[in-house]
N, C-alpha and C positions, 0 to 999 in steps of 0.2 A: 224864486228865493232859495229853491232847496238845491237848486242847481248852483246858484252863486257861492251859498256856503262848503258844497262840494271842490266846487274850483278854491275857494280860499283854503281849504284842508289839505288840496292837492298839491296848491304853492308852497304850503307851510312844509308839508312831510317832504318837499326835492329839495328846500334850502335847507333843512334840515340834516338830510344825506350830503349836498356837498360840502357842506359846514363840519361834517364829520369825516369826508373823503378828506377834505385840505388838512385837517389836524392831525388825520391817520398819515397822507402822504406826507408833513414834514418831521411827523416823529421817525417814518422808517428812515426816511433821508439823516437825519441825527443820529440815529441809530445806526447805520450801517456809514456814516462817517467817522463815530468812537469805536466802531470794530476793526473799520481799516487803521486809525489809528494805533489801538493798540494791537494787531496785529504787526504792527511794524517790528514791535518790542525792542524800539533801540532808544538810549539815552539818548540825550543832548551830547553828552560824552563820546557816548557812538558814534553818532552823526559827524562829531567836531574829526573825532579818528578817521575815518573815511573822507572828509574835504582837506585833511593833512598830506603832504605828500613830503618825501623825502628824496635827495640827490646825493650822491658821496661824490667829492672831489677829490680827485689827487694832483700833487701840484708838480711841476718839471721847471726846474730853471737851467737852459742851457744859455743861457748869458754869460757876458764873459766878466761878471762882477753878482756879488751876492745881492739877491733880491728881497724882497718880503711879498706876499700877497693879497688881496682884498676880494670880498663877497661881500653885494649889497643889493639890496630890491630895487629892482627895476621901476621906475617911475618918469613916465612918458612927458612931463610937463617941466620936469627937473633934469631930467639928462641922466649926464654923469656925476651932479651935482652931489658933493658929500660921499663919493665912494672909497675915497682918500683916507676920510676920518678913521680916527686909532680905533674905534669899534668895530669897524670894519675889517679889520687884521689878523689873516684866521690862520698863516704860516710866514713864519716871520723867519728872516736871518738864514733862508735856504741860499747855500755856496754852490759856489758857479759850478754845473754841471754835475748837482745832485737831484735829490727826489727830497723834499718837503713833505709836512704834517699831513694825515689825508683830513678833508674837513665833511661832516655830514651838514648840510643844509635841510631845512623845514621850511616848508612854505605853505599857504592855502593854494588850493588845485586854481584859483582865477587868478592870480599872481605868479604864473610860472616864468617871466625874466626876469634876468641876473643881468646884473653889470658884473666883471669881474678884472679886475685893475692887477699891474707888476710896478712896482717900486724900486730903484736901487737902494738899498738898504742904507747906503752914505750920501749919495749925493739925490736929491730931491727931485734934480728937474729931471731925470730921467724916468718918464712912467709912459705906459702903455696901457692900454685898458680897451674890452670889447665888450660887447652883448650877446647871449645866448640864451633860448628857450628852453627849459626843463619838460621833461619827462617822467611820473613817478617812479621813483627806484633807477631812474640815471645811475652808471657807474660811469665819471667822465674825468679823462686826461686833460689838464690845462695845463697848455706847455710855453713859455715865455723863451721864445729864439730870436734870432738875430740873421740877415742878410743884409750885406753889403751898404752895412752899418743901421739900419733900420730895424728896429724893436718893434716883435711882433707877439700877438697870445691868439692863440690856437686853441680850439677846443675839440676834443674829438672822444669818442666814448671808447673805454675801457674794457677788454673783452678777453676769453684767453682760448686757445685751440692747441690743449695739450696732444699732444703724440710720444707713442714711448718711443726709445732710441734714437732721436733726432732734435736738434734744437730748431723749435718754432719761435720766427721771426717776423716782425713787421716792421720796415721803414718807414720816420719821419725825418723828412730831408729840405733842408733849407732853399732848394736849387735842383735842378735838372741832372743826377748823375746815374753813369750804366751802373746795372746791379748783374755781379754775375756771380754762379753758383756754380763751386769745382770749376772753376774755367769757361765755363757755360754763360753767354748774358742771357738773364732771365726779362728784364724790364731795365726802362730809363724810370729813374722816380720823377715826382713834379713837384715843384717848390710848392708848402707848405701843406703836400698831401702825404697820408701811408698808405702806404701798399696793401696787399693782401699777405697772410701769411707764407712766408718761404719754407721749405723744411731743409736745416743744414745738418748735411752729416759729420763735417770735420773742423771743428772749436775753433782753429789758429786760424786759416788762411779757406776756408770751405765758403764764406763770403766775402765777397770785395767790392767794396762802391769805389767808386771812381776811380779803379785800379790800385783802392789801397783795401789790406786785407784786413776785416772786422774779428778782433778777439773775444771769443764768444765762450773763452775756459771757464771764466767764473761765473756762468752760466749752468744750470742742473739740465742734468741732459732730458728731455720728457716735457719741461715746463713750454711755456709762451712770453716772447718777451717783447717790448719795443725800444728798438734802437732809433734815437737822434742822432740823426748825423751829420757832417759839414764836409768840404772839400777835402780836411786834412782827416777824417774818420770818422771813430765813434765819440761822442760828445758824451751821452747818457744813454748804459742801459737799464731799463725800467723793469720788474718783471710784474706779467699781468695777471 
């Protein structure tokens, strides 16, 4: 008998103790779950700032009629559907062979494509429109060109590689032409790529695509620039 109530005292005092380890071990688990939490010490605010990203656009119409341009969230089930619409319209009434509004885009980090459309600003049926993925803090050239009558939009990131004394250059060229420097061919370009930067030393005649010579005067001498160009020259220079 005095053995059995021994055992029942020795049952009681171990459910006893695990009944006290389980409540101990989910208080530290609570506990050391609201300290990682508040050690995060960031709002909802915070958190929302950190899943924000932004892109800047800048726009280039070497078209040979005045454009407008569109930015609109990529959505895989819908296309291109609605990229058109007037909300959408973020540099509008850019003339042929200017440089257009630059546009800041915001998006959350899991929605980083973009549709991004060219409109003739008069006549309607004329639009063009690609897709490309973001990157936070993209600086990116969208540039709406033309070969051998085909309307095209290019996207290519924005970048600059000052040097003093010398105008730094980089071609985008519609087509395959020789690039030569002082007399010198440096490369053939390739249609709808640029180049890497050239370093020209003389404004008037120091570069020439396809044997014709790029005027690069009203350019600052030191800066980075990108020239568009076509069989007949320079279409738009940009500076970067």
């Amino acid at each position: 008998m005095a053995i059995k109530m021994l055992n029942r005292n020795l049952m009681l005092g171990l459910r006893d103790i695990m009944n006290r380890s389980n409540k101990g071990f989910i208080i530290a688990i609570a506990v050391s779950f609201s300290t990682m939490l508040a050690g995060c010490g960031e709002s909802s605010d915070e958190l929302d700032d950190k899943l924000t990203h932004t892109a800047d656009l800048y726009f280039i119409n070497s078209l040979p009629y005045m454009a407008d341009f569109y930015v609109d969230k990529r959505n895989i089930s819908t296309g291109y559907s609605g990229l058109f619409d007037s909300n959408n319209l973020v540099s509008a009434d850019v003339n042929t062979n200017d440089i257009g509004s630059a546009y800041t885009y915001s998006y959350k980090a899991i929605n980083n494509m973009i549709n991004l459309g060219v409109k003739d600003s008069v006549n309607v049926n004329k639009e063009e429109r690609t897709t490309t993925t973001l990157k936070n803090s993209d600086d990116l050239w969208v540039i709406a060109w033309e070969a051998s009558g085909e309307r095209l939009l290019s996207v290519i990131d924005k970048k600059s590689n000052n040097t003093a004394d010398v105008f730094n250059v980089r071609v985008f060229a519609n087509d395959s032409y020789d690039v030569s420097v002082d007399g010198v061919k440096i490369l053939t370009t390739e249609k709808g790529k640029v180049t890497e930067y050239l370093s020209i030393n003389h404004c008037v005649d120091g570069l020439k695509v396809a044997g014709r010579a790029i005027d690069l005067c009203a350019a600052n001498i030191g800066g980075t620039y990108l020239l568009v160009v076509d069989n007949n020259g320079k279409r738009v220079m940009a500076e970067e």
